[in-house]
Every structure is written in C-alpha cells, then in structure tokens.
PyMOL Python script that loads the backbone (N, CA, C, O; Angstrom):
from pymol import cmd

cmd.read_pdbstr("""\
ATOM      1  N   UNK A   1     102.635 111.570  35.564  1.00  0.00           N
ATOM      2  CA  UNK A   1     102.292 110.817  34.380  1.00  0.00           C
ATOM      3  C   UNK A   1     101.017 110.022  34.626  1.00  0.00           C
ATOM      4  O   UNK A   1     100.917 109.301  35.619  1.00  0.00           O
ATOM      5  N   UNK A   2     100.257 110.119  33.928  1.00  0.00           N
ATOM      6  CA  UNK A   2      98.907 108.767  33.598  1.00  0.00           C
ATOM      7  C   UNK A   2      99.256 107.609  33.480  1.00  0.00           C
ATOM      8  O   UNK A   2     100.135 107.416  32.640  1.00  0.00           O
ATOM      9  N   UNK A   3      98.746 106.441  34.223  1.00  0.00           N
ATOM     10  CA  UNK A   3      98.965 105.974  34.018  1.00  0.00           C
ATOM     11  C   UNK A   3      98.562 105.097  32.291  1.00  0.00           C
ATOM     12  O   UNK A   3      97.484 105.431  31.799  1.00  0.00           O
ATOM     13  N   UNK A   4      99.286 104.219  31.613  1.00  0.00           N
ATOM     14  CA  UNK A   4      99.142 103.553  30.787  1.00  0.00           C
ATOM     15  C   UNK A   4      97.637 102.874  30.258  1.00  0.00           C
ATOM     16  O   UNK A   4      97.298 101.818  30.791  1.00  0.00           O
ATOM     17  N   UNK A   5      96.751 103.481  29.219  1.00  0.00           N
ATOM     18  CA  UNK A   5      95.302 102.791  28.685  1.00  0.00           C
ATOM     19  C   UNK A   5      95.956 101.116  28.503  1.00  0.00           C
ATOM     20  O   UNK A   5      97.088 100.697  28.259  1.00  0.00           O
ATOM     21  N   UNK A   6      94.687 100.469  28.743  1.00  0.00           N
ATOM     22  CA  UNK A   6      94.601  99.273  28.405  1.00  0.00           C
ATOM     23  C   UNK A   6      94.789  98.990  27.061  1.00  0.00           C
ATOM     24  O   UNK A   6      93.911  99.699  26.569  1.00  0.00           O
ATOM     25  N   UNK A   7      95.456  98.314  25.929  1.00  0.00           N
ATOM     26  CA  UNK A   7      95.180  98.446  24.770  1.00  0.00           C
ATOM     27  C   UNK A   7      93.813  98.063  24.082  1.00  0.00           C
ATOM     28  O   UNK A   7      92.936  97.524  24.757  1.00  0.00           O
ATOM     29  N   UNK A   8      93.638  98.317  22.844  1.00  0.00           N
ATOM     30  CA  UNK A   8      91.977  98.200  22.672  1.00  0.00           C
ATOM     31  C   UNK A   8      91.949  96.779  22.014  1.00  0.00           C
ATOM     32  O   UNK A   8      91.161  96.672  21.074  1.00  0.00           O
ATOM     33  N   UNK A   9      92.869  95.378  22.438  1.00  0.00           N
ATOM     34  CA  UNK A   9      92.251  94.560  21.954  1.00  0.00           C
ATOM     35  C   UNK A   9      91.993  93.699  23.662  1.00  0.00           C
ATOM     36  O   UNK A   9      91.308  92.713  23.933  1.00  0.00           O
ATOM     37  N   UNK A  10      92.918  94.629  24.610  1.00  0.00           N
ATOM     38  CA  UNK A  10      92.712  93.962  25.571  1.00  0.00           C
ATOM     39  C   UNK A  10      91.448  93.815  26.034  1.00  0.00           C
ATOM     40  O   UNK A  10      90.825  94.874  26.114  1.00  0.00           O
ATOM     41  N   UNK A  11      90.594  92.350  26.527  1.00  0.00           N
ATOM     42  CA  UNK A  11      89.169  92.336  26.656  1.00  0.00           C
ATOM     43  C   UNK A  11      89.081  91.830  28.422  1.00  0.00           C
ATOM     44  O   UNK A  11      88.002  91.723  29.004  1.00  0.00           O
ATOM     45  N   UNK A  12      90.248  91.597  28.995  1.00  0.00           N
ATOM     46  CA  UNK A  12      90.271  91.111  30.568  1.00  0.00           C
ATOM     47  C   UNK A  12      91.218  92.057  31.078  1.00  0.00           C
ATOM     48  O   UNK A  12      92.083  92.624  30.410  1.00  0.00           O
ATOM     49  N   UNK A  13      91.035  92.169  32.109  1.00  0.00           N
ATOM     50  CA  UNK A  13      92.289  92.195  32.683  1.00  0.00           C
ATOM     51  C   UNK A  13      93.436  91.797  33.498  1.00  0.00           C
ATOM     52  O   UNK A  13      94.441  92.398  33.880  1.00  0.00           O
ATOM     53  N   UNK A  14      92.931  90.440  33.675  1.00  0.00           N
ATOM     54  CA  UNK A  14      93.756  89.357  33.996  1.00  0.00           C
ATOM     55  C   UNK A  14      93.693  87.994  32.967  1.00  0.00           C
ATOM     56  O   UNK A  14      92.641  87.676  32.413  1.00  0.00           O
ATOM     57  N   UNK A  15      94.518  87.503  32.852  1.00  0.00           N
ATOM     58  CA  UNK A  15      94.331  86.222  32.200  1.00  0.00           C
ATOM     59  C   UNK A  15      93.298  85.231  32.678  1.00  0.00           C
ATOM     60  O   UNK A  15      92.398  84.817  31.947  1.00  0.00           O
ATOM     61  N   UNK A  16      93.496  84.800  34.170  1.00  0.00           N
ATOM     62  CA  UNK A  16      92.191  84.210  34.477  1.00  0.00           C
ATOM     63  C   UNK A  16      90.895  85.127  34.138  1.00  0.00           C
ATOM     64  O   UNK A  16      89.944  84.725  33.467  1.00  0.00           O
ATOM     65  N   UNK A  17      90.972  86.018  34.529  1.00  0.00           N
ATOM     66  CA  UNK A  17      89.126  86.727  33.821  1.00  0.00           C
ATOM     67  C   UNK A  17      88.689  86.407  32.438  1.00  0.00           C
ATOM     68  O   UNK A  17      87.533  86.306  32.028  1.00  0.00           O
ATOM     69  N   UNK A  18      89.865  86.257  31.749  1.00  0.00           N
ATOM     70  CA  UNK A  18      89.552  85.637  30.180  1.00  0.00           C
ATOM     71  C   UNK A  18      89.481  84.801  30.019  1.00  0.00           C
ATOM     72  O   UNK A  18      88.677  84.662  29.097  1.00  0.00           O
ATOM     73  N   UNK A  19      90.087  83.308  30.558  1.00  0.00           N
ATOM     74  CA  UNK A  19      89.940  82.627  30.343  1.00  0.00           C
ATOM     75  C   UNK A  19      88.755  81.856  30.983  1.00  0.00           C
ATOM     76  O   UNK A  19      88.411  80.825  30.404  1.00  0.00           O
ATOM     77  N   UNK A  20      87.810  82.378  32.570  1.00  0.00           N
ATOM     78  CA  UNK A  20      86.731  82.247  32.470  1.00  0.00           C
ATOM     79  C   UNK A  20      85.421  83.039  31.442  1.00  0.00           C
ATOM     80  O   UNK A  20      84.375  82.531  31.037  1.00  0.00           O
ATOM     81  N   UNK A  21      85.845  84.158  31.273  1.00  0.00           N
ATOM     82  CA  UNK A  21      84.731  84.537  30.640  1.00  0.00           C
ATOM     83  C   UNK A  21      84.240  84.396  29.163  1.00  0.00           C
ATOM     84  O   UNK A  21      83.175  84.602  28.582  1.00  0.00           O
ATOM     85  N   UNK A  22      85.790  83.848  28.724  1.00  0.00           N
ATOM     86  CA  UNK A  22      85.859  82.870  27.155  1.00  0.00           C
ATOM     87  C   UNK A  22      84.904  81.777  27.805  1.00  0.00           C
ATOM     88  O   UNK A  22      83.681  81.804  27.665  1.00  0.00           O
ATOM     89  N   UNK A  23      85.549  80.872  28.485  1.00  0.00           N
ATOM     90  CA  UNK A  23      84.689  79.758  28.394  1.00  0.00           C
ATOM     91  C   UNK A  23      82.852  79.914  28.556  1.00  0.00           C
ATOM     92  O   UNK A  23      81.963  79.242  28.032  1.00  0.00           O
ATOM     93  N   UNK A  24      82.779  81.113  29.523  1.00  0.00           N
ATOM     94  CA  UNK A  24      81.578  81.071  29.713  1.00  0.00           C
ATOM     95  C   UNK A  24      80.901  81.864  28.364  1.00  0.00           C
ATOM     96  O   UNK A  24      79.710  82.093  28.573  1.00  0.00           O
ATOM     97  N   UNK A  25      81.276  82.243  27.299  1.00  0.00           N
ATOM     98  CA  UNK A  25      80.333  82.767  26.440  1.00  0.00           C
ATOM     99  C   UNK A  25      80.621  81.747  25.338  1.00  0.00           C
ATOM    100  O   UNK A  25      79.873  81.625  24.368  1.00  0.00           O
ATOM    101  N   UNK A  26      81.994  80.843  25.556  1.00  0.00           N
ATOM    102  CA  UNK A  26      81.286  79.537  24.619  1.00  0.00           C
ATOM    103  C   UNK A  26      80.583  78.540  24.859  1.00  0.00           C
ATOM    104  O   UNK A  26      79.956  77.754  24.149  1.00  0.00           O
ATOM    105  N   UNK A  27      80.756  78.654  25.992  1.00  0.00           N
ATOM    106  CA  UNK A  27      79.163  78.013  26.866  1.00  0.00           C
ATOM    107  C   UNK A  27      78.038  78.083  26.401  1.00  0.00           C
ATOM    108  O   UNK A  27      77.328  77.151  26.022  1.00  0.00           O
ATOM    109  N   UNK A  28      77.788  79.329  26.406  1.00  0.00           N
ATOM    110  CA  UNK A  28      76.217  80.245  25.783  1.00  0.00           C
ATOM    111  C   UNK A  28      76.080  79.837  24.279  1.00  0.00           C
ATOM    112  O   UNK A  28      75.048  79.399  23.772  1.00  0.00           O
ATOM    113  N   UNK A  29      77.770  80.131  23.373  1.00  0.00           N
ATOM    114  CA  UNK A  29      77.274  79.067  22.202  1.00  0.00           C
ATOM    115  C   UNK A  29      77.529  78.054  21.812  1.00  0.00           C
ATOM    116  O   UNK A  29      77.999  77.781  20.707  1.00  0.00           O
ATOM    117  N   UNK A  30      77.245  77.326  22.698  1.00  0.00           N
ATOM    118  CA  UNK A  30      77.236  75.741  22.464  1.00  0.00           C
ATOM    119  C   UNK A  30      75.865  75.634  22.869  1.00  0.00           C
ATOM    120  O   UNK A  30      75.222  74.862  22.158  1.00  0.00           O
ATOM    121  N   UNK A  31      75.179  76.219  23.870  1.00  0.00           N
ATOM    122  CA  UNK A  31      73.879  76.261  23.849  1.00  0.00           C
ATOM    123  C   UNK A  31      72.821  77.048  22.743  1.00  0.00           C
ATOM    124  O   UNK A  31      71.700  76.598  22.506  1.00  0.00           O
ATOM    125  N   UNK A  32      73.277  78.095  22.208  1.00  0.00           N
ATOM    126  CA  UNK A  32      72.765  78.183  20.481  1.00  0.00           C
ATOM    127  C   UNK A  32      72.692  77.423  19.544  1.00  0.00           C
ATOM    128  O   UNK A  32      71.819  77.216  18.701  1.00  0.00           O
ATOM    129  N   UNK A  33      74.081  76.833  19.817  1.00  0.00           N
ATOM    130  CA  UNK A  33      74.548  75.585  18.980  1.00  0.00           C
ATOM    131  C   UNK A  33      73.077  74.755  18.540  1.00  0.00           C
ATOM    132  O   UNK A  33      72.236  74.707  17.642  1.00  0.00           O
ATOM    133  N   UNK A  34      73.520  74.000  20.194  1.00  0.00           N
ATOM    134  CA  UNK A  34      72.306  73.263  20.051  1.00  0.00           C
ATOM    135  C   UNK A  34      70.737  73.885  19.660  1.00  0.00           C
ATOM    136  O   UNK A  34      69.959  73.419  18.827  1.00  0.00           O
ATOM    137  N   UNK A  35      70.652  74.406  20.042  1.00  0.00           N
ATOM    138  CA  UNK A  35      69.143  74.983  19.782  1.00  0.00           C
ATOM    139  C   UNK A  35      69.182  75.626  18.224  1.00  0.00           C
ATOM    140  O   UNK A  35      68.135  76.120  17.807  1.00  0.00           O
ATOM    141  N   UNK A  36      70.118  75.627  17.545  1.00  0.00           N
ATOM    142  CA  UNK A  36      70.309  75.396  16.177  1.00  0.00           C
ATOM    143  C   UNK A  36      70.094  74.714  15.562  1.00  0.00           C
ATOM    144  O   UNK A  36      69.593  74.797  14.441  1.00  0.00           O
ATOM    145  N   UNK A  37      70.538  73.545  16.347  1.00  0.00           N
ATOM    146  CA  UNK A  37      70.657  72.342  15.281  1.00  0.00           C
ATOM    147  C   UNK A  37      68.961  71.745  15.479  1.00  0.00           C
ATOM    148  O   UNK A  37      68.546  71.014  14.579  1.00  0.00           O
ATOM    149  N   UNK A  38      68.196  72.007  16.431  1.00  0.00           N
ATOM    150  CA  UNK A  38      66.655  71.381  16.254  1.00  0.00           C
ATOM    151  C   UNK A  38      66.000  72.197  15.934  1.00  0.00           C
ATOM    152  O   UNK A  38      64.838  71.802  15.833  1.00  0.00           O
ATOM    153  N   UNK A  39      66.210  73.870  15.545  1.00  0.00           N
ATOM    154  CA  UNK A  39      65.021  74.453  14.959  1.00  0.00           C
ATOM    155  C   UNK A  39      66.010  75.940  13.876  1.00  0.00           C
ATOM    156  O   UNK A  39      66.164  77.132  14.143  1.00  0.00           O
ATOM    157  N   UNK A  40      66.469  75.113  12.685  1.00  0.00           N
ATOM    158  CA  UNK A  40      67.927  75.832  11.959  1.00  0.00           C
ATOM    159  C   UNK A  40      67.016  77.007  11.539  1.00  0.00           C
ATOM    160  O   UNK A  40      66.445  76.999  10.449  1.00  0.00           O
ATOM    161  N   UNK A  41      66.925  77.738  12.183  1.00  0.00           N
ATOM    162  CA  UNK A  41      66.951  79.707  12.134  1.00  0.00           C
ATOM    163  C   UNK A  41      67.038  79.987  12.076  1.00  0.00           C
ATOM    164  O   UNK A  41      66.565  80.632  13.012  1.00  0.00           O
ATOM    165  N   UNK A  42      68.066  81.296  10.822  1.00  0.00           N
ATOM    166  CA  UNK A  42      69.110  81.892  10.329  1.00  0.00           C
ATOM    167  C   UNK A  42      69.476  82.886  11.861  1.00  0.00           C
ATOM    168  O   UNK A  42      70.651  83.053  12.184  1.00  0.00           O
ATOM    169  N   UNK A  43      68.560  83.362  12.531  1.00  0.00           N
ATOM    170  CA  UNK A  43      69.382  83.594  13.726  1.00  0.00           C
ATOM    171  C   UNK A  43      69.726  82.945  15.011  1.00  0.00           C
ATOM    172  O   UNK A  43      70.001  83.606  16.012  1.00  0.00           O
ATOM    173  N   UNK A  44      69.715  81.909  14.990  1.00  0.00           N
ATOM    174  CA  UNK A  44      69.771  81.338  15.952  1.00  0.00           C
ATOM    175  C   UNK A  44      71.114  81.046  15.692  1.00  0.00           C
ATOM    176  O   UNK A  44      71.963  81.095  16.583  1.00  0.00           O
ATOM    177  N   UNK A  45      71.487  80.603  13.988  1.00  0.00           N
ATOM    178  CA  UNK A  45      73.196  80.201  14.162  1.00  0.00           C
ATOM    179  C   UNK A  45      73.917  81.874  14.292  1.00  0.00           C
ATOM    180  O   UNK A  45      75.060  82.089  14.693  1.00  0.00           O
ATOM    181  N   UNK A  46      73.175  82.666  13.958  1.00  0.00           N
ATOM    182  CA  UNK A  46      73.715  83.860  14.386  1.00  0.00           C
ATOM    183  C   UNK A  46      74.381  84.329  15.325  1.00  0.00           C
ATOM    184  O   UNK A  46      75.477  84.889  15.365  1.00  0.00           O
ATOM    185  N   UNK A  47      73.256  83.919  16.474  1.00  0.00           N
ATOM    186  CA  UNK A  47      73.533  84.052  18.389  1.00  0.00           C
ATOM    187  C   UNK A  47      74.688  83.149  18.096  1.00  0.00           C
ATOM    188  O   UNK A  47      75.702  83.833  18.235  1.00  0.00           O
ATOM    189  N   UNK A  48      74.935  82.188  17.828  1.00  0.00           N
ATOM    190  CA  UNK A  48      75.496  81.381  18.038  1.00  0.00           C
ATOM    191  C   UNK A  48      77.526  81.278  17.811  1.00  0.00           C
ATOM    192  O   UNK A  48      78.533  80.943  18.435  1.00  0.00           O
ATOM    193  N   UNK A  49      77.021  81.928  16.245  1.00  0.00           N
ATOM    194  CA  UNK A  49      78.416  82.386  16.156  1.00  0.00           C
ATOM    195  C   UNK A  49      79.088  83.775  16.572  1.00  0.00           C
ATOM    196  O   UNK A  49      80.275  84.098  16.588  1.00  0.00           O
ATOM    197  N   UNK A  50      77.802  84.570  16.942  1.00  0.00           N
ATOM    198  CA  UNK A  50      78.247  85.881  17.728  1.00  0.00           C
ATOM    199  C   UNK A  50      79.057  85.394  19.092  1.00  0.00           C
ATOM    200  O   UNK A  50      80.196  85.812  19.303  1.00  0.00           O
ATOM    201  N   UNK A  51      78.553  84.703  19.784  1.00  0.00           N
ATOM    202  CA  UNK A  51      78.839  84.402  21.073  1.00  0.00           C
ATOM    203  C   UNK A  51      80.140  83.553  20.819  1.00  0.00           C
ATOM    204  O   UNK A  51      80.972  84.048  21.579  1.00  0.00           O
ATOM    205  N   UNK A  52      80.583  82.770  20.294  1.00  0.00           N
ATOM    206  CA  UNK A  52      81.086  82.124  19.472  1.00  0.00           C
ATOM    207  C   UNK A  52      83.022  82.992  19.690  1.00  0.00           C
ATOM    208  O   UNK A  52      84.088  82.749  20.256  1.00  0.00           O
ATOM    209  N   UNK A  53      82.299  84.206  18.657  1.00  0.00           N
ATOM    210  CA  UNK A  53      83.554  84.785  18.217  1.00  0.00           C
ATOM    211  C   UNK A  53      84.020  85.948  19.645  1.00  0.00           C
ATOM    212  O   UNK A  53      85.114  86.455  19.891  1.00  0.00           O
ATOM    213  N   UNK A  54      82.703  86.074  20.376  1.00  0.00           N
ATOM    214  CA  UNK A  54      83.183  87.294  21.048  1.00  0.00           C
ATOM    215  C   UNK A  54      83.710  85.948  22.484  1.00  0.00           C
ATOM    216  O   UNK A  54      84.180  86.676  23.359  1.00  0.00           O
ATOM    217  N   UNK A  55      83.799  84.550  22.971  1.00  0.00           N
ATOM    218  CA  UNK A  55      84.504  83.656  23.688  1.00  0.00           C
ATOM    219  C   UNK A  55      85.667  83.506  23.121  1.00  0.00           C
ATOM    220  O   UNK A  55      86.579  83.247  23.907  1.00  0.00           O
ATOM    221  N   UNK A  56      85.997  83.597  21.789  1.00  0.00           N
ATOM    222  CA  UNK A  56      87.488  83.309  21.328  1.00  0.00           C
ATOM    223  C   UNK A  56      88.242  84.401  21.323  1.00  0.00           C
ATOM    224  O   UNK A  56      89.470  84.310  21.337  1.00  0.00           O
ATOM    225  N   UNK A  57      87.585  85.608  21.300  1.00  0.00           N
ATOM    226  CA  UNK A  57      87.887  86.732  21.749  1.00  0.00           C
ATOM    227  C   UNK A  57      88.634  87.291  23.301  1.00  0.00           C
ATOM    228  O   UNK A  57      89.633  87.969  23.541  1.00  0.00           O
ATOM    229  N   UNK A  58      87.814  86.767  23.983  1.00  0.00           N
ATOM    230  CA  UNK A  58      88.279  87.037  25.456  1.00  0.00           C
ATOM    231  C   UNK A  58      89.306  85.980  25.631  1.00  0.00           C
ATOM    232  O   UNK A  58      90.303  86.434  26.192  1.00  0.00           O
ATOM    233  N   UNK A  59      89.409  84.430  25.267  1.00  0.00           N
ATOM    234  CA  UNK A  59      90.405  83.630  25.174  1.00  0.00           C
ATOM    235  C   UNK A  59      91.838  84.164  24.675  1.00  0.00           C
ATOM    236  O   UNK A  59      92.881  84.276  25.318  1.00  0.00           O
ATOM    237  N   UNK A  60      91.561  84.459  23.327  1.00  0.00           N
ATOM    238  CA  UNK A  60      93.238  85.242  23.024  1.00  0.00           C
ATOM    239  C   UNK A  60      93.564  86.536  23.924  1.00  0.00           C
ATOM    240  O   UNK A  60      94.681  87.054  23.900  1.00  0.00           O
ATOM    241  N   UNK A  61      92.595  86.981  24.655  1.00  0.00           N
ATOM    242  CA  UNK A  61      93.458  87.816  25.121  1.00  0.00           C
ATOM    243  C   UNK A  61      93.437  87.650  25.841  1.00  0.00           C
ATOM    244  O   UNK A  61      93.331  88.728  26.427  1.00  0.00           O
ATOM    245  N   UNK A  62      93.476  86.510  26.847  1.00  0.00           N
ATOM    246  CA  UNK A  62      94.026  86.142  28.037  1.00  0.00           C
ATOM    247  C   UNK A  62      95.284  85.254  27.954  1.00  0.00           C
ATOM    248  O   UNK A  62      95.973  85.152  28.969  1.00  0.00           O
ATOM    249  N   UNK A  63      95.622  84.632  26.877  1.00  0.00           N
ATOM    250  CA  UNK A  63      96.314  83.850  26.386  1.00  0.00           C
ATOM    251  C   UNK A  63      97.643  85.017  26.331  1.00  0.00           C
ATOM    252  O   UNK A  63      98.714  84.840  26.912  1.00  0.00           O
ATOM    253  N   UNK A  64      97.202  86.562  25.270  1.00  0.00           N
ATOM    254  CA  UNK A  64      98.281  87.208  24.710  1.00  0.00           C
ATOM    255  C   UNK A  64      98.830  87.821  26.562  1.00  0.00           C
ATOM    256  O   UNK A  64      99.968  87.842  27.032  1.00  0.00           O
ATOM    257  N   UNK A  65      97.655  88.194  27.142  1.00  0.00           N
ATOM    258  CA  UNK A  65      98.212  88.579  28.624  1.00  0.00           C
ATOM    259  C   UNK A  65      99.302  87.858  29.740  1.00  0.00           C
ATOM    260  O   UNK A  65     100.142  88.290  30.530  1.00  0.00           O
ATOM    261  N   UNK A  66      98.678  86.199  29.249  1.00  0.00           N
ATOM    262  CA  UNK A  66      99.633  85.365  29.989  1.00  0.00           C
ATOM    263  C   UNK A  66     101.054  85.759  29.354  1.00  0.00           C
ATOM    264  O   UNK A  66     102.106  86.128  29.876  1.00  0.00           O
ATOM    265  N   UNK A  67     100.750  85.581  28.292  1.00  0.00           N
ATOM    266  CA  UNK A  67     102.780  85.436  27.308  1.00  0.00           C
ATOM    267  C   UNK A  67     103.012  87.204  27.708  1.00  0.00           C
ATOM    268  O   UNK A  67     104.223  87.372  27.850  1.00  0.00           O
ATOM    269  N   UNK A  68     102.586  87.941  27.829  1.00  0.00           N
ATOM    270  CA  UNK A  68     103.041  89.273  28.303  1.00  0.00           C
ATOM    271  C   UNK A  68     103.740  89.144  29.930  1.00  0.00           C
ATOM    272  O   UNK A  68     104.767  89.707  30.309  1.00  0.00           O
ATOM    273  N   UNK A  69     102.970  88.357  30.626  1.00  0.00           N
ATOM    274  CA  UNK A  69     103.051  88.366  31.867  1.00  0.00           C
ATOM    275  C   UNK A  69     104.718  87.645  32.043  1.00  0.00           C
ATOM    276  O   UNK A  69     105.764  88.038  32.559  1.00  0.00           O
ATOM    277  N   UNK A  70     104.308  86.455  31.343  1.00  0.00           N
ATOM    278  CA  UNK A  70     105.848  85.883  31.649  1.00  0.00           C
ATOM    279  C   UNK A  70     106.989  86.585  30.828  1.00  0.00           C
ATOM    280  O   UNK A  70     108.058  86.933  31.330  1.00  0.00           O
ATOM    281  N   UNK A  71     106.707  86.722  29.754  1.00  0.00           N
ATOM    282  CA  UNK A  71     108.024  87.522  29.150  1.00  0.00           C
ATOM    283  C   UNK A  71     108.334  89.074  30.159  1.00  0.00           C
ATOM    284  O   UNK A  71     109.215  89.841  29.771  1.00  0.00           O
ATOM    285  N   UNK A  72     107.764  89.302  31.058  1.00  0.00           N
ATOM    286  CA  UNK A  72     108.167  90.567  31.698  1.00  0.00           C
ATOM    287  C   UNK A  72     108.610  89.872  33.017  1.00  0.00           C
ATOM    288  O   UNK A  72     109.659  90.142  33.601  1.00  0.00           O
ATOM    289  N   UNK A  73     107.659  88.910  33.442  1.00  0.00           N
ATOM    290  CA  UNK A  73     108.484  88.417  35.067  1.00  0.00           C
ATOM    291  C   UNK A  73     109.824  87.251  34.866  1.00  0.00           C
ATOM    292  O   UNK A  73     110.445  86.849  35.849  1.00  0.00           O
TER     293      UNK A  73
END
""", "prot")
cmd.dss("prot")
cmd.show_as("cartoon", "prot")
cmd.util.cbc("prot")
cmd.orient("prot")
C-alpha cells in the first residue's frame, strides 16, 4: 500500500512548522502593513493582505494538525 497524500489543505507538516511559518509571514505583513500605512498604494495593502492570508493559513493548519494529533494519541 502507498502510503497516505497529505491532504490539500494541509500547509506543514508538523504543527510547530506552522506555527513558525504563520508567524513568520505575518511578520512580513505587518511589515507591508506598515509600509502601507506611509505610502497607501493599492499594492502595497495588497502584499500585505496576501501575506496576511497565506500566515493565517499555515496557522490553521497547524492548529487543525495539533487537534488531529491529540485526538489520535
């Protein structure tokens, strides 16, 4: 047997990997953020909420990995 695909919302593969690599791309937009707010650029809030959504992204699915993890151990 093969083993089992990752599912396709999974974005880590550990919970800690998500939950650093969330923080570190809301890092990046909080630094858009700012550089938004002194020169408002229709792309700059762009970067901003891209980076934005793809950190809350890797967050839930380190979050949904943790509650997987314990409901199985």
């Amino acid at each position: 047997m093969k083993p089992a695909k990752n599912p396709w919302w999974q974005a880590a593969q550990t919970p800690r990997q998500g939950f650093i690599t969330g923080g570190v791309w809301l890092f990046v937009a909080a630094g858009w953020l700012v550089l938004a707010v002194g020169d408002p650029s229709p792309w700059r809030w762009a970067f901003a909420a891209a980076w934005a959504v793809i950190g809350v992204g890797y967050l839930v699915s380190a979050v949904v990995l943790r509650r997987r993890q314990r409901d199985s151990g």
